[in-house]
BAMI-449847 format. One record per residue (C-alpha): residue number from 1; residue in three letters; x, y, z. Coordinates in nm, 2 decimals, always signed. Layout:
// residues N
<site NUM, "ALA", <X, Y, Z>> ...
END
This chain:
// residues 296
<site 1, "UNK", <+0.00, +0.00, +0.00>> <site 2, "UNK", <+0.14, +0.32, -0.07>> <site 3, "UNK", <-0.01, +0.66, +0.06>> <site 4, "UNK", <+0.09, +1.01, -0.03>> <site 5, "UNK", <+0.22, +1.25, +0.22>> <site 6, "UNK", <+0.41, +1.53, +0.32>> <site 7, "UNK", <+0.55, +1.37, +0.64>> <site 8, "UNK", <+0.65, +1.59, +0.97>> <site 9, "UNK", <+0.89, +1.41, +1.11>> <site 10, "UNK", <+1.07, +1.31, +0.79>> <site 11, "UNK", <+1.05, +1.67, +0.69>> <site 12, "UNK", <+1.23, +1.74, +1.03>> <site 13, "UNK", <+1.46, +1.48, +1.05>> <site 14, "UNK", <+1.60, +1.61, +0.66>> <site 15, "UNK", <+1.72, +1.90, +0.82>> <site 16, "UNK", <+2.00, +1.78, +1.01>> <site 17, "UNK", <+2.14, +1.65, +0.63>> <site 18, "UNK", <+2.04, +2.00, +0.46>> <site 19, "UNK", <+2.18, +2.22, +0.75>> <site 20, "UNK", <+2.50, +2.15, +0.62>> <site 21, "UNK", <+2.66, +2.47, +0.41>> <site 22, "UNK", <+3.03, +2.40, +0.28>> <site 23, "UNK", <+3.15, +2.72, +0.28>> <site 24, "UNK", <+3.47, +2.67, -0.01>> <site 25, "UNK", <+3.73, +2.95, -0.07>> <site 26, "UNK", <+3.80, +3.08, -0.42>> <site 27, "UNK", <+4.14, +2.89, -0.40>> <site 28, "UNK", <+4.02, +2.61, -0.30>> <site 29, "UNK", <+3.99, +2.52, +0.07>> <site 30, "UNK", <+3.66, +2.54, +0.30>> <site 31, "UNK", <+3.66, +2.93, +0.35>> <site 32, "UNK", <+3.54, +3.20, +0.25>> <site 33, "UNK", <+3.79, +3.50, +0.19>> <site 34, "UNK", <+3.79, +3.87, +0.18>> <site 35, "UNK", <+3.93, +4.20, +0.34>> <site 36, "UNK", <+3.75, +4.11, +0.69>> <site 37, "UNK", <+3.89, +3.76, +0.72>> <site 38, "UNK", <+4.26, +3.95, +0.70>> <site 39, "UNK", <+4.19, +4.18, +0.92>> <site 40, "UNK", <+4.05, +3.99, +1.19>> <site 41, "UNK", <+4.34, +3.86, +1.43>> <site 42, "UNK", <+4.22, +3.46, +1.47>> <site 43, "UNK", <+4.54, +3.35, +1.66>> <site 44, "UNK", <+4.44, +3.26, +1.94>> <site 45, "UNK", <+4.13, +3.05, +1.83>> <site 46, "UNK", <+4.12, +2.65, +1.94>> <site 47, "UNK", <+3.96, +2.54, +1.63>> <site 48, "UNK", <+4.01, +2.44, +1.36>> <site 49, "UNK", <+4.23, +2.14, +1.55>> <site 50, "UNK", <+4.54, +2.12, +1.32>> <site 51, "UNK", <+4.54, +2.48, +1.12>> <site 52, "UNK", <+4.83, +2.57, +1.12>> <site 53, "UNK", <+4.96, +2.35, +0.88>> <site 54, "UNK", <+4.69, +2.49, +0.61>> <site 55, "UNK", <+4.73, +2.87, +0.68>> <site 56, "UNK", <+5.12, +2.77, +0.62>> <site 57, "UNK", <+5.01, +2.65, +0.32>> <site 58, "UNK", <+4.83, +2.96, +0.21>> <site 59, "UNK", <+4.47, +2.81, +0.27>> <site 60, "UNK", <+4.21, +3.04, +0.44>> <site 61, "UNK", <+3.96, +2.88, +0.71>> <site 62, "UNK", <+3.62, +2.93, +0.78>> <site 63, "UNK", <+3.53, +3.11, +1.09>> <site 64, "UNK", <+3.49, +2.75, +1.36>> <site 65, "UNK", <+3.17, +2.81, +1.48>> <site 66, "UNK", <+2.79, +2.88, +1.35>> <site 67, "UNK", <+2.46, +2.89, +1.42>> <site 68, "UNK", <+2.16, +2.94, +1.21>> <site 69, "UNK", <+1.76, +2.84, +1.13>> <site 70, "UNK", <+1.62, +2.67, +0.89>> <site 71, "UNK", <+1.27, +2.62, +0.76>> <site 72, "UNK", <+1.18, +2.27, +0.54>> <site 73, "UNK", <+0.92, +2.18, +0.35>> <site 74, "UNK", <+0.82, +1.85, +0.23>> <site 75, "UNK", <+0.60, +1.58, +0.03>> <site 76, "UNK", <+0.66, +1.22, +0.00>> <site 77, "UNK", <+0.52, +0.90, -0.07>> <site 78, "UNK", <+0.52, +0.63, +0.23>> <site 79, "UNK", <+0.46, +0.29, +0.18>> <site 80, "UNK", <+0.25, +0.09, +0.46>> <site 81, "UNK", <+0.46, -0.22, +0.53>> <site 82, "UNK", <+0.24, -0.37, +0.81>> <site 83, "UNK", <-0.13, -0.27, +1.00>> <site 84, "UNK", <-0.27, -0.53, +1.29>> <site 85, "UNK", <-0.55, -0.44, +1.54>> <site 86, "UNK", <-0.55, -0.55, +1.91>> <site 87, "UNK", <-0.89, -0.50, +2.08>> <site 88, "UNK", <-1.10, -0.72, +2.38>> <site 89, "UNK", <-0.75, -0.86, +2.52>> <site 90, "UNK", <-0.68, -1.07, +2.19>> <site 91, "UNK", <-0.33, -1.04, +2.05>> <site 92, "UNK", <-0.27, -0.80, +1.81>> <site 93, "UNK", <-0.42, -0.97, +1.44>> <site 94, "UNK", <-0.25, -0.85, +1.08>> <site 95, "UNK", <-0.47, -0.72, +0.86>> <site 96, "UNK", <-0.26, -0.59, +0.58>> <site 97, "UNK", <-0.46, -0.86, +0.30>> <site 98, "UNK", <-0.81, -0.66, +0.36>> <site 99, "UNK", <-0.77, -0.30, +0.48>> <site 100, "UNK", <-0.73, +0.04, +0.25>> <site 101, "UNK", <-0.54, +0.30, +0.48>> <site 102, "UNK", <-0.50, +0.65, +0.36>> <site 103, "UNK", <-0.31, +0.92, +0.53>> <site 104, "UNK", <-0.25, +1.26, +0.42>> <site 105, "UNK", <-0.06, +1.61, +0.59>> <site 106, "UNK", <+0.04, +1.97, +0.55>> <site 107, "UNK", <+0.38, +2.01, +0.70>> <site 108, "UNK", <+0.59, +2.30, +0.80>> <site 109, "UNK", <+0.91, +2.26, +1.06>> <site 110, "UNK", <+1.23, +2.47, +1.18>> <site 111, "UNK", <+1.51, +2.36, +1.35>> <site 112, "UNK", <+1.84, +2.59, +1.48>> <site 113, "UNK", <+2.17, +2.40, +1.43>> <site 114, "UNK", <+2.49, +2.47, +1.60>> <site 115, "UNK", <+2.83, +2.35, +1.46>> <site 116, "UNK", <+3.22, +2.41, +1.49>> <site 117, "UNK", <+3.50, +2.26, +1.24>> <site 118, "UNK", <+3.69, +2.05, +1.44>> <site 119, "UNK", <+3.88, +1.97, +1.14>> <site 120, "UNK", <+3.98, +2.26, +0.88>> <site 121, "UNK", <+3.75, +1.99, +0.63>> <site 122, "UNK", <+3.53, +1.78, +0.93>> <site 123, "UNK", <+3.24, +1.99, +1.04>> <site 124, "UNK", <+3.01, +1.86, +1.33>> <site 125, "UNK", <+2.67, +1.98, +1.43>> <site 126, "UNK", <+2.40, +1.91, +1.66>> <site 127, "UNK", <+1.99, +2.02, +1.55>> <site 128, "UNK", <+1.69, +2.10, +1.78>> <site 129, "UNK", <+1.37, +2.17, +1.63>> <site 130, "UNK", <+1.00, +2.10, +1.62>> <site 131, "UNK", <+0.74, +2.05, +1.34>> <site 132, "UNK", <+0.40, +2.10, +1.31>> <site 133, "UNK", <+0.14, +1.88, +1.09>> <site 134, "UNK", <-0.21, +1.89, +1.01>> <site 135, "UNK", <-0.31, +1.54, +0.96>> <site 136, "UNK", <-0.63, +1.32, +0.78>> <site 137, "UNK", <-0.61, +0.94, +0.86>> <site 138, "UNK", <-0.87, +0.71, +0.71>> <site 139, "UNK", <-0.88, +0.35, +0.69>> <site 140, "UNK", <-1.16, +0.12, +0.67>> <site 141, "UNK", <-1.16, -0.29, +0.77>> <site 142, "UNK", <-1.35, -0.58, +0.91>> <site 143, "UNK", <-1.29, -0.76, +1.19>> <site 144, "UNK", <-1.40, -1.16, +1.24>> <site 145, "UNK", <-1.55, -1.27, +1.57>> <site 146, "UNK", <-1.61, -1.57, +1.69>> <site 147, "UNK", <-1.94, -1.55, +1.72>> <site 148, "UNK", <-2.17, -1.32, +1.49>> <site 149, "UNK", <-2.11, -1.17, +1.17>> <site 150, "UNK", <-1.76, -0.95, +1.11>> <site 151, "UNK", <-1.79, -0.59, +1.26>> <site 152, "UNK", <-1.75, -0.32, +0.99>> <site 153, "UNK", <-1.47, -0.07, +1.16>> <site 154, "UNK", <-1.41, +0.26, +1.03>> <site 155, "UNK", <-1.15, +0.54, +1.14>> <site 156, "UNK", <-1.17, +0.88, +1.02>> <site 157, "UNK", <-0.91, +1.15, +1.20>> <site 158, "UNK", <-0.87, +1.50, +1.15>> <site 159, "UNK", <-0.57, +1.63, +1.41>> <site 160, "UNK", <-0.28, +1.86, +1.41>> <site 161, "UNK", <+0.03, +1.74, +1.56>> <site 162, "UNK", <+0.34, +1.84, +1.62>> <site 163, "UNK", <+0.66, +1.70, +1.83>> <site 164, "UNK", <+1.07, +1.82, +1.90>> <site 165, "UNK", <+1.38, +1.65, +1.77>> <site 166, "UNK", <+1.74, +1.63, +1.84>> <site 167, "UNK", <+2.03, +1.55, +1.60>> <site 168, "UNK", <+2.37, +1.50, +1.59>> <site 169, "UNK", <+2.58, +1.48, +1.25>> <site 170, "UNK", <+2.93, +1.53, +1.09>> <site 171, "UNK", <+3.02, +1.67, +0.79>> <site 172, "UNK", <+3.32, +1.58, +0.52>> <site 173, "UNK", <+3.49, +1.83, +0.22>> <site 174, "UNK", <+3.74, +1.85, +0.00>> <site 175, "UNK", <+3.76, +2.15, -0.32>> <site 176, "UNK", <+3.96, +2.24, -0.53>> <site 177, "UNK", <+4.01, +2.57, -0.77>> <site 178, "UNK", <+3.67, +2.60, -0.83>> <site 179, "UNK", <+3.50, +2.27, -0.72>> <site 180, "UNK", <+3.38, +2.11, -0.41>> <site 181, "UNK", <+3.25, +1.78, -0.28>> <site 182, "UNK", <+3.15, +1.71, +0.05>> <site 183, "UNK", <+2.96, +1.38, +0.23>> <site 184, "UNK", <+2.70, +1.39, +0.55>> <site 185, "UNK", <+2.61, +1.17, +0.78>> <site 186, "UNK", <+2.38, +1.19, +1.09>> <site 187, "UNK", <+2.16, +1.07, +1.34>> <site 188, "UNK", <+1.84, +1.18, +1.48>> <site 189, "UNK", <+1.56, +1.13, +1.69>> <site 190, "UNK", <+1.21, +1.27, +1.70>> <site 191, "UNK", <+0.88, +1.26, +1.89>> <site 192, "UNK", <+0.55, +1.35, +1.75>> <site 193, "UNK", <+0.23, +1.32, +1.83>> <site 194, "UNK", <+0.01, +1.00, +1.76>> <site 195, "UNK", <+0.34, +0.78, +1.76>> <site 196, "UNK", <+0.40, +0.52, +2.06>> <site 197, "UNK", <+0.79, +0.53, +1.95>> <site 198, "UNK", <+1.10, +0.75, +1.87>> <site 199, "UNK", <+1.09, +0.82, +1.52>> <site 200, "UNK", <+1.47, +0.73, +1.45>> <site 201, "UNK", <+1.66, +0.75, +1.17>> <site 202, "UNK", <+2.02, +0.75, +1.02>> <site 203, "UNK", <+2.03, +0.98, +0.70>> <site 204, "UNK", <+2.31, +1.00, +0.42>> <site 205, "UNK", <+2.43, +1.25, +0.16>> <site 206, "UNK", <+2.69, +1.35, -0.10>> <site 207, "UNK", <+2.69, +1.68, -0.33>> <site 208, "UNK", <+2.95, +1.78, -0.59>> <site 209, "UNK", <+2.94, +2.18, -0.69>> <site 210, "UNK", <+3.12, +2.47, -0.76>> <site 211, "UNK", <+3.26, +2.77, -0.62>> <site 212, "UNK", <+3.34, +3.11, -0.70>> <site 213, "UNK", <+3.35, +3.49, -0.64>> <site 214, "UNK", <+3.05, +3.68, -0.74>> <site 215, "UNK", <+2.94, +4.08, -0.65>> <site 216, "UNK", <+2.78, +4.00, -0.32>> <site 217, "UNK", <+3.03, +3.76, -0.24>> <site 218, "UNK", <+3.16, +3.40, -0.21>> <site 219, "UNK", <+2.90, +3.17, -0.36>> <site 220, "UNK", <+2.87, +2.82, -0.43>> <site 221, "UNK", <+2.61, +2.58, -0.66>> <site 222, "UNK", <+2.58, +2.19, -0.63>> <site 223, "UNK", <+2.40, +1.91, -0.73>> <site 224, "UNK", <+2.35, +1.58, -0.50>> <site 225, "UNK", <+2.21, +1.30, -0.32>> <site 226, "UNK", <+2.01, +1.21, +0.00>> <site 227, "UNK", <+1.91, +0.90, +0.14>> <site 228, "UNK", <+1.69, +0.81, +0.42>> <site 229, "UNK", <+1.69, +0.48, +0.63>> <site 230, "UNK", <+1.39, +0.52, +0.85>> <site 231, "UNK", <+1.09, +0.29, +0.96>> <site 232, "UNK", <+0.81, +0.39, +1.21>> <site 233, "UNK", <+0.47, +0.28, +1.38>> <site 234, "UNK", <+0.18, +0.52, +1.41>> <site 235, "UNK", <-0.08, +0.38, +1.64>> <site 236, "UNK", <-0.44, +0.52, +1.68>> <site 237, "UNK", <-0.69, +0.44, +1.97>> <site 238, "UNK", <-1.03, +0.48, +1.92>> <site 239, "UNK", <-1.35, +0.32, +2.08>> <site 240, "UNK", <-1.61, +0.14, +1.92>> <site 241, "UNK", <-1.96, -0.06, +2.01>> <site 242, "UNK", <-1.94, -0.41, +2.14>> <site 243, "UNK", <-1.54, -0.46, +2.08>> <site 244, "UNK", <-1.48, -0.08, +2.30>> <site 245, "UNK", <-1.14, +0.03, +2.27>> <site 246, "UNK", <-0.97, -0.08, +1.93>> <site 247, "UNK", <-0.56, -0.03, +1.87>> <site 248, "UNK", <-0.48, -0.03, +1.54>> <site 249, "UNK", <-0.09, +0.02, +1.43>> <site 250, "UNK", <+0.05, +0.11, +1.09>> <site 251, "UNK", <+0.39, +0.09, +1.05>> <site 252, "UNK", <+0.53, +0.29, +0.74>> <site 253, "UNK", <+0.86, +0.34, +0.55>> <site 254, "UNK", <+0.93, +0.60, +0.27>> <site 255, "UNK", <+0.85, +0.44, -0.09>> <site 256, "UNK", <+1.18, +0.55, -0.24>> <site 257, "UNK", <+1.46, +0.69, +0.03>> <site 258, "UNK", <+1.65, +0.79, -0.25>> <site 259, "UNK", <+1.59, +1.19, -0.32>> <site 260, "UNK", <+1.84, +1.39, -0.65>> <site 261, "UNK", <+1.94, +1.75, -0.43>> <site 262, "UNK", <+1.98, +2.06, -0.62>> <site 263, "UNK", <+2.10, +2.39, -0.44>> <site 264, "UNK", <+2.28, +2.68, -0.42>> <site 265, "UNK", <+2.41, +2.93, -0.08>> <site 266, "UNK", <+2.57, +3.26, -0.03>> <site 267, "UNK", <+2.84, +3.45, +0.17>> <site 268, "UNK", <+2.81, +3.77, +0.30>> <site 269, "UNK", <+3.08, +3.97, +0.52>> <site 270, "UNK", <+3.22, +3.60, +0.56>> <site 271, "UNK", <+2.99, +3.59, +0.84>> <site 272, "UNK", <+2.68, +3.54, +0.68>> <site 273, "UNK", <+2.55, +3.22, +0.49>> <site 274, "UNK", <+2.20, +3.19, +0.32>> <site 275, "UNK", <+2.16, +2.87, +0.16>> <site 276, "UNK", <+1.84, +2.73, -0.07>> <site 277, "UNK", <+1.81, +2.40, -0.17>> <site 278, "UNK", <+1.56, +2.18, -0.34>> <site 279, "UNK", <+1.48, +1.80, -0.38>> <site 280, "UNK", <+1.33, +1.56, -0.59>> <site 281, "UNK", <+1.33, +1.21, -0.70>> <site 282, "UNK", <+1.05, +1.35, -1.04>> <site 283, "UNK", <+0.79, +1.09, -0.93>> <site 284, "UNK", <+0.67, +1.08, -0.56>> <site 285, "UNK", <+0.92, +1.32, -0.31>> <site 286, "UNK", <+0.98, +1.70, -0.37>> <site 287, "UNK", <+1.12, +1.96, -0.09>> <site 288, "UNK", <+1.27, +2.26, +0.01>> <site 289, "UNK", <+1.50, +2.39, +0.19>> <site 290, "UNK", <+1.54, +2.78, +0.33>> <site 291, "UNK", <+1.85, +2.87, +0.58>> <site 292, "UNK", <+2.08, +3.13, +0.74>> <site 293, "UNK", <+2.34, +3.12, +0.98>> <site 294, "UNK", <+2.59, +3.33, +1.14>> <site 295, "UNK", <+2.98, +3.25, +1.14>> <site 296, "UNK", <+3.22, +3.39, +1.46>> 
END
């Protein structure tokens, strides 16, 4: 079964992969350059761990440590793997071969992320956030009794929801002249609403761009990947004549994890980074992506 969606915690769990913003000198290294960078006497900073060796080098360093907000937007399709329904004390009965579940959101989230380069080319970051979902759930099924004909059940829910999350992640690049790659991976966990579990999920992604000087300032354009490896249960509890209260649990997985990431960001003062990015996999998942941070 396959229902189509734009998913809150999904949506907010992306943003711990899209948070990251390489920021990649014109010469090559993960910096951003310009009169201010000069000027400003860094010395006496911890990180980046090792820097010396690439300022020696003539490689400018991004400022170690940022913090920004983002805003994602989302639509995907989710395929139902598994439904049972537990009611009167019975176990819990599969019934995945007879029932037509349909679920369907609005979904809008932010999230702040904080990060430092430990490495002059390893960035690590940690997310907090929440999302917010309006969200239609309808299924229909029948359910054999012993005794008596099968009782008709049917669910119909209207409901916003909306839960936090926490991630942590690390982030990977290398550039050159005018070219950049970089690699994320990370790990995060949400609660929302209507879900008896963490929502947990390890995400992957890899982009390939370019960088260069432009009148407002460094900028930088890529193309990439994301993949999601994430499962979950949604469980609704509602009560109904004769059998009174009736479990029923979904568990749901994204049709196709795989999403193509097009996107673009922007230096300012070398302190400030706006980045926009969008996703797609042109059949079933699209997104977006809106975020600023500030560099000290």
């Amino acid at each position: 079964m396959v229902t189509r969606r734009s998913l809150a915690a999904f949506t907010l769990l992306l943003a711990s992969v899209f948070a990251a913003n390489p920021a990649v000198s014109d010469d090559g290294a993960t910096a951003d350059t310009g009169p201010a960078a000069e000027a400003e006497d860094e010395s006496d900073r911890l990180l980046p761990l090792f820097r010396e060796w690439f300022e020696e080098q003539g490689v400018p360093l991004p400022l170690p440590l940022g913090a920004g907000v983002m805003m994602i937007f989302m639509e995907r399709d989710i395929e139902v793997r598994e439904v049972t329904v537990q009611f009167l004390g019975r176990p819990p009965e599969s019934i995945s071969d007879r029932v037509d579940f349909e679920v369907g959101n609005r979904t809008r989230s932010t999230a702040a992320r904080f990060d430092a380069w430990v490495l002059p080319f390893v960035n690590v970051y940690a997310l907090a956030g929440r999302a917010y979902t309006d969200t239609s759930l309808r299924t229909r099924f029948a359910i054999d009794r012993p005794n008596g004909e099968p009782i008709e059940v049917e669910i119909g829910e209207d409901t916003s929801v909306d839960g936090p999350m926490l991630g942590l992640g690390l982030t990977a690049v290398v550039g050159g002249d005018a070219w950049f790659a970089m690699a994320d991976a990370n790990y995060t966990r949400a609660e929302m609403d209507l879900f008896d579990e963490e929502i947990r999920a390890w995400m992957y992604s890899g982009r390939l761009g370019w960088h260069g000087p432009t009148r407002w300032g460094p900028a930088r354009a890529w193309g990439g990947f994301f993949y999601m490896d994430s499962e979950r249960t949604l469980t609704i509890t509602e009560s109904f004549p004769i059998i009174g209260p009736t479990q029923v649990r979904v568990t749901q997985r994204p049709v196709d994890p795989l999403t193509w990431q097009f996107g673009a960001s922007l230096t300012i003062a070398r302190h400030w980074d706006l980045l926009v990015e969008a996703g797609t996999n042109f059949d079933d998942a699209n997104l977006l992506v809106l975020s600023a941070s500030y560099r000290f």
